[in-house]
C-alpha positions as CSV (number, residue, x, y, z in Angstrom):
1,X,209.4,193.7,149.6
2,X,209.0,193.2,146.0
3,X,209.1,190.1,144.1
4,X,209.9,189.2,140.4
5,X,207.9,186.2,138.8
6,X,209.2,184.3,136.5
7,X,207.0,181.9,134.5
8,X,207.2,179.0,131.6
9,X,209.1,175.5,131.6
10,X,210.6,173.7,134.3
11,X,212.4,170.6,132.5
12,X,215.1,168.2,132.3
13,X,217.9,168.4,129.9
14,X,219.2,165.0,129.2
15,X,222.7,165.6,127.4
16,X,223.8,162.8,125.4
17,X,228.1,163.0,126.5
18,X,228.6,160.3,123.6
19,X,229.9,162.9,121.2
20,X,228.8,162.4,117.5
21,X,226.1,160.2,118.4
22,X,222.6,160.3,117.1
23,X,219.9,159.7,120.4
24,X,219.5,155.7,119.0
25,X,222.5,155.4,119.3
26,X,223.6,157.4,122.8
27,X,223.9,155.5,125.9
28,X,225.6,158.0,128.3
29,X,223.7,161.0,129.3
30,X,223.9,163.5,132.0
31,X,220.9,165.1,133.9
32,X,220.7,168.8,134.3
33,X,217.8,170.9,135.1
34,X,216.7,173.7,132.6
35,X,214.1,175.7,131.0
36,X,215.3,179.6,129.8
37,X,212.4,180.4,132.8
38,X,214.0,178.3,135.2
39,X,217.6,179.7,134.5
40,X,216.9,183.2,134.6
41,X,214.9,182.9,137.8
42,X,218.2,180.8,139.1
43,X,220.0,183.5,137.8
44,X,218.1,186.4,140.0
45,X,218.1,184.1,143.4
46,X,221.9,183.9,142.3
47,X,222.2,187.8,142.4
48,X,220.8,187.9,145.4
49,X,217.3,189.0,144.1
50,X,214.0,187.8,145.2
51,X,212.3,185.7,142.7
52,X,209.3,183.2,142.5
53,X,209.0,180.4,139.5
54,X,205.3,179.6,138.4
55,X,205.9,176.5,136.5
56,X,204.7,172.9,136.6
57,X,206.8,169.2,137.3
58,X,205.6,165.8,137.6
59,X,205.6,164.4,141.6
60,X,208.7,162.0,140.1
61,X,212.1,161.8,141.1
62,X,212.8,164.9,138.5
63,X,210.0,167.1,139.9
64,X,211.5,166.8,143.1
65,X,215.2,167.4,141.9
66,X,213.4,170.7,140.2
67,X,212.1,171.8,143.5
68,X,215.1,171.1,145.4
69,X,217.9,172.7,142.7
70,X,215.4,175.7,142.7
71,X,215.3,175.7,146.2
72,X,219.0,175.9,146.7
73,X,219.7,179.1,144.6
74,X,217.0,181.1,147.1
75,X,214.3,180.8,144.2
76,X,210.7,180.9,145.9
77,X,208.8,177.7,144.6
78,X,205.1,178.0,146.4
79,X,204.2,178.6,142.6
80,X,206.1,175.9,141.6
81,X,203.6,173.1,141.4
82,X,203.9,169.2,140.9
83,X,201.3,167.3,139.0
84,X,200.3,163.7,139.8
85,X,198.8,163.3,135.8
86,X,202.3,164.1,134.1
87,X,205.6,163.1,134.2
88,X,208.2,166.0,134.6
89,X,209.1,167.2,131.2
90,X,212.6,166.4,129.2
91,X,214.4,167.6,126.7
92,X,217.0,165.3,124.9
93,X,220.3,166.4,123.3
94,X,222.9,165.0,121.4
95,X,225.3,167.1,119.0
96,X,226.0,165.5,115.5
97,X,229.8,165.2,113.9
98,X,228.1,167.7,111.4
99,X,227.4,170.3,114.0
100,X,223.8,169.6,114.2
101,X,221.5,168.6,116.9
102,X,219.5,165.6,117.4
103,X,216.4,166.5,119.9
104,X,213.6,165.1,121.0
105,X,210.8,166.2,123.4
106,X,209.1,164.8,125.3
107,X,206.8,167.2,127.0
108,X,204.8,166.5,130.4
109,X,203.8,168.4,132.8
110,X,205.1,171.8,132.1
111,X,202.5,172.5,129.3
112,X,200.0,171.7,132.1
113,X,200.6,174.9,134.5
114,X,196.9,176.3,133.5
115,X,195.0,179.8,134.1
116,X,193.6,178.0,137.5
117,X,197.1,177.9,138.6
118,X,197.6,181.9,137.6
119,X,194.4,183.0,139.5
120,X,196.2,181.5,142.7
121,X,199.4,184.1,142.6
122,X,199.6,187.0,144.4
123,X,200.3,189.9,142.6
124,X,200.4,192.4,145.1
125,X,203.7,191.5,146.0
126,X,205.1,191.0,142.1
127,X,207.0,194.1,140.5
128,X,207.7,192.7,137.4
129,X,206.8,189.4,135.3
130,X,209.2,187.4,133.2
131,X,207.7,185.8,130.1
132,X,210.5,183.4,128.8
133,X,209.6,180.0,126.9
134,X,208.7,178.8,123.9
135,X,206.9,176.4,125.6
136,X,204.4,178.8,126.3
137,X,203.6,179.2,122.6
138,X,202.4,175.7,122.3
139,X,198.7,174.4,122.2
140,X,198.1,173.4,126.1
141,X,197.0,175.1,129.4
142,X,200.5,176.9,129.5
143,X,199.5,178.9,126.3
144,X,196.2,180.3,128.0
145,X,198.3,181.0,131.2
146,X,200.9,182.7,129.5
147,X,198.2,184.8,128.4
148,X,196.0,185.6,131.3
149,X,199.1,186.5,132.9
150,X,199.8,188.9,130.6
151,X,196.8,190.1,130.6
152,X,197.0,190.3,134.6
153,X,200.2,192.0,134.3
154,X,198.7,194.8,132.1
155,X,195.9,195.8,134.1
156,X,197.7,195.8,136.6
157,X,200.8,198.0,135.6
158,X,203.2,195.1,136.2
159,X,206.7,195.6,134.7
160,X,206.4,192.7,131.7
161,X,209.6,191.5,130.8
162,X,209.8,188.9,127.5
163,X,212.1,186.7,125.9
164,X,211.1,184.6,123.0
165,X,213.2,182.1,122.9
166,X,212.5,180.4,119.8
167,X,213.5,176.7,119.6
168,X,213.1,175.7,115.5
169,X,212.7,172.0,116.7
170,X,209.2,172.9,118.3
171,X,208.1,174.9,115.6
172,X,209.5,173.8,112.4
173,X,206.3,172.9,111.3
174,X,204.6,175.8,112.7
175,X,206.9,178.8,112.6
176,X,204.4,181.9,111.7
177,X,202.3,180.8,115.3
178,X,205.8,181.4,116.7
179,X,205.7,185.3,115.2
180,X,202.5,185.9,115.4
181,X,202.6,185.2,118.9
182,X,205.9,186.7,119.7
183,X,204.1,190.1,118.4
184,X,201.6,190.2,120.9
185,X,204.3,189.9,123.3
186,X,206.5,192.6,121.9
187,X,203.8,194.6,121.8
188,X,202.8,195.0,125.2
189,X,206.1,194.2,127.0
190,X,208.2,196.9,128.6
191,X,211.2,194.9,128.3
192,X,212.4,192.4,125.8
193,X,215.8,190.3,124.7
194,X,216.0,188.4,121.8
195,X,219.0,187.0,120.3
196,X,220.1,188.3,116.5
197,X,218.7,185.5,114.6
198,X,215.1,185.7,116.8
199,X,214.9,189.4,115.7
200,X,216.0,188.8,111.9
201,X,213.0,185.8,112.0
202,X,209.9,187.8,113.8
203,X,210.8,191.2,111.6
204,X,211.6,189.4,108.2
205,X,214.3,191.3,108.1
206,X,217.2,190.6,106.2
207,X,219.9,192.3,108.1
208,X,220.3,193.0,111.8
209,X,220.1,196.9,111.5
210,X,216.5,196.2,109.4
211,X,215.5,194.1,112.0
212,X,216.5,196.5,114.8
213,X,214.2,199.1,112.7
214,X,211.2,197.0,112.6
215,X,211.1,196.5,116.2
216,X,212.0,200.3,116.9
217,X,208.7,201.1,114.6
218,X,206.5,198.6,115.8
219,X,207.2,198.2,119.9
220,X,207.2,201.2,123.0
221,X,209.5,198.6,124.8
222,X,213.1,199.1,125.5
223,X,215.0,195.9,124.1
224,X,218.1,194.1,123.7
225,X,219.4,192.2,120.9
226,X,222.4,189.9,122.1
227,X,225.0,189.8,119.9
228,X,227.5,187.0,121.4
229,X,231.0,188.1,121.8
230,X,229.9,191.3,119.4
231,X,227.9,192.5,123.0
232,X,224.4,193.6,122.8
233,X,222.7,196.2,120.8
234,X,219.9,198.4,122.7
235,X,217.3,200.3,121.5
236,X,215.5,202.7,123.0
237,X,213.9,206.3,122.3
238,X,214.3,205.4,118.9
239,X,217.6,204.6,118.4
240,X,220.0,202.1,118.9
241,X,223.6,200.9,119.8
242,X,225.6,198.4,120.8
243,X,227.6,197.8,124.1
244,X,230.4,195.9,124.5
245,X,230.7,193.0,126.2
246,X,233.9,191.4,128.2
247,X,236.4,189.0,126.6
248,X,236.6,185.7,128.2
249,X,237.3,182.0,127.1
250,X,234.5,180.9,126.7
251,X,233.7,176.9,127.9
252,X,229.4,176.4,127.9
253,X,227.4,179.1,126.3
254,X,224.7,177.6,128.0
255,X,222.2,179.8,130.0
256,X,224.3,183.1,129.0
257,X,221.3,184.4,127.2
258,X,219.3,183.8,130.5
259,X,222.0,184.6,133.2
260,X,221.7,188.1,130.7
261,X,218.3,188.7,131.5
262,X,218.3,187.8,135.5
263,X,220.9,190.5,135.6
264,X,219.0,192.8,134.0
265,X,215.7,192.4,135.6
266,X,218.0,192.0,139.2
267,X,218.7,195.6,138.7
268,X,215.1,196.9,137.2
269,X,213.8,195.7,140.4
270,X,216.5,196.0,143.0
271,X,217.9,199.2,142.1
272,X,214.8,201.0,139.9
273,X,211.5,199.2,141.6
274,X,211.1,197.8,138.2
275,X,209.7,201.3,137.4
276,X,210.9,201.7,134.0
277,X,209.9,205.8,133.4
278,X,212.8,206.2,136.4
279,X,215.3,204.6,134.1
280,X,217.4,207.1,132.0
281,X,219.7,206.0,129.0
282,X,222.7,206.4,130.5
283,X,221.0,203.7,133.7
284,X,220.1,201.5,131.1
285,X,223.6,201.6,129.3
286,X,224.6,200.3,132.4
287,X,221.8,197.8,133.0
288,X,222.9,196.4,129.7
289,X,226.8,197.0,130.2
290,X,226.8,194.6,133.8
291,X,223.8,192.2,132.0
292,X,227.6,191.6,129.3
293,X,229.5,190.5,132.3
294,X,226.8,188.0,133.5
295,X,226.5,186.4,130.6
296,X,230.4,186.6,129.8
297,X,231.2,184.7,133.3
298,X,228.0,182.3,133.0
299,X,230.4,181.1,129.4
300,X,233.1,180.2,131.3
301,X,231.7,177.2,133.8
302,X,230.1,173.9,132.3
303,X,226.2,174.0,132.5
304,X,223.9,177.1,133.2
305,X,223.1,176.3,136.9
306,X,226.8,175.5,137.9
307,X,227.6,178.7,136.4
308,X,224.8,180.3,138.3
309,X,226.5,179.3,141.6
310,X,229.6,181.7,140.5
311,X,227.6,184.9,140.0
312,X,227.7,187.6,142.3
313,X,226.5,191.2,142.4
314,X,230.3,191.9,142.7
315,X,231.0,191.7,139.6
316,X,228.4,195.0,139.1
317,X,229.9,198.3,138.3
């Protein structure tokens, strides 16, 4: 049976609930698991796919929480690891009055998954591998795994699926190593998703339909540009459009970018063995169309994984 392999960050989000409040000055916050990885191999397991993480958590209290949240959605953790040397990595929150947020990282052992760790996966049984953190695009082991991987994936014919994922607190010192990296990916994927303002900042393009353009011209790949309520543009044999999406209320947009993905790759493997010359326009319009409604429902619960444990293959045309 075929697997898909998701790899990148396993973290903690630590959401400061004091609303308004910088981090100094928060003292309530609520622990939820995360990494856009994570989620979107949540999301598969949720679907009823079959799905391994390769990522790294400290043996801590967290770690284990990981494990055992990852364990609970059907997600196959022998590749997720746990690392005596480093303290499970978090991520802190808090929303501003003003809209923006205060964040702080403190990273651990999630940069420390390392090309040691890649050698040990068996591929024989992987159909398609998911590239999606911008974790992996910073100086550590993880950067040189991401890349062996990749390069894994391409000898061998693996369906490579990508997802950038760009978080301007980790690079807003650094932000052309975020392109220049985010090309190579592009470049060799079969697959990507990026979200409207990821594909105006890697192109330089100044509108959506120049930055659609770009990526037509320079990238084989079929991809998907998520447009929010708008639904998602797709391009593909050199054109593009954009399907709808479904109209709900929306509570948490959290993880609705990653519940997107899951369903998409769900389908690439369940239905077209992750093969993507067997998938014709009109079975990608449909990909994309259901890919909408996961990501529609995953806006309607509080918190990506507690909208994870709503999704179902039902809701599939």
């Amino acid at each position: 049976m075929s697997k898909i392999l998701c790899i990148g960050e396993a973290l903690i989000d630590m959401i400061c609930t004091d609303k308004g409040k910088a981090l100094s000055d928060g003292e309530n916050f609520l622990k939820k698991p995360g990494g856009a990885p994570t989620n979107v191999a949540a999301a598969i397991a949720a679907l009823g796919g079959n799905v391994e993480l390769s990522a790294k958590v400290g043996i801590d209290p967290f770690g284990k929480h990981m494990v055992e949240v990852m364990k609970s959605f059907g997600v196959g953790t022998q590749y997720m690891l746990q690392d005596a040397n480093y303290f499970t990595t978090f991520a802190f929150v808090s929303l501003m009055e003003n809209g923006e947020r205060d964040f702080y990282f403190n990273r651990g052992a999630d940069g420390q998954l390392s090309e040691a760790d890649i050698e040990a996966i068996d591929l024989s049984e992987i159909s398609v591998i998911h590239f999606g953190s911008a974790t992996g695009f910073l100086p550590g082991p993880l950067q040189a795994a991401y890349k062996r991987l990749l390069q894994e994936a391409l000898v061998k014919n693996i369906f490579i699926s990508f997802d950038p994922n760009y978080r301007h607190l980790l690079f807003r010192n650094n932000t052309q190593s975020f392109i220049n990296q985010s090309w190579y990916f592009l470049e060799r994927c079969n697959f990507f998703k990026v979200s409207d303002e990821e594909a105006m900042l890697i192109t330089g393009g100044q509108t959506l339909e120049s930055a659609a353009a770009e990526l037509l011209k320079k990238t084989k790949a079929v991809f998907t540009i998520t447009l929010g309520k708008d639904g998602t543009m797709i391009g593909m044999d050199g054109k593009t459009e954009i399907i709808p999406s479904i109209p709900v209320k929306p509570i948490d947009t959290t993880g609705a970018g990653d519940a997107f993905v899951g369903a998409v790759l769900y389908q690439l493997d369940k239905v077209f063995a992750g093969n993507q010359s067997f998938v014709a326009k009109d079975q990608w319009r449909k990909i994309v169309t259901n890919a909408n409604k996961a990501g529609a429902r995953t806006c309607e619960y509080l918190g990506a994984m507690e909208a994870f444990k709503h999704l179902s293959n039902n809701i599939f045309e």
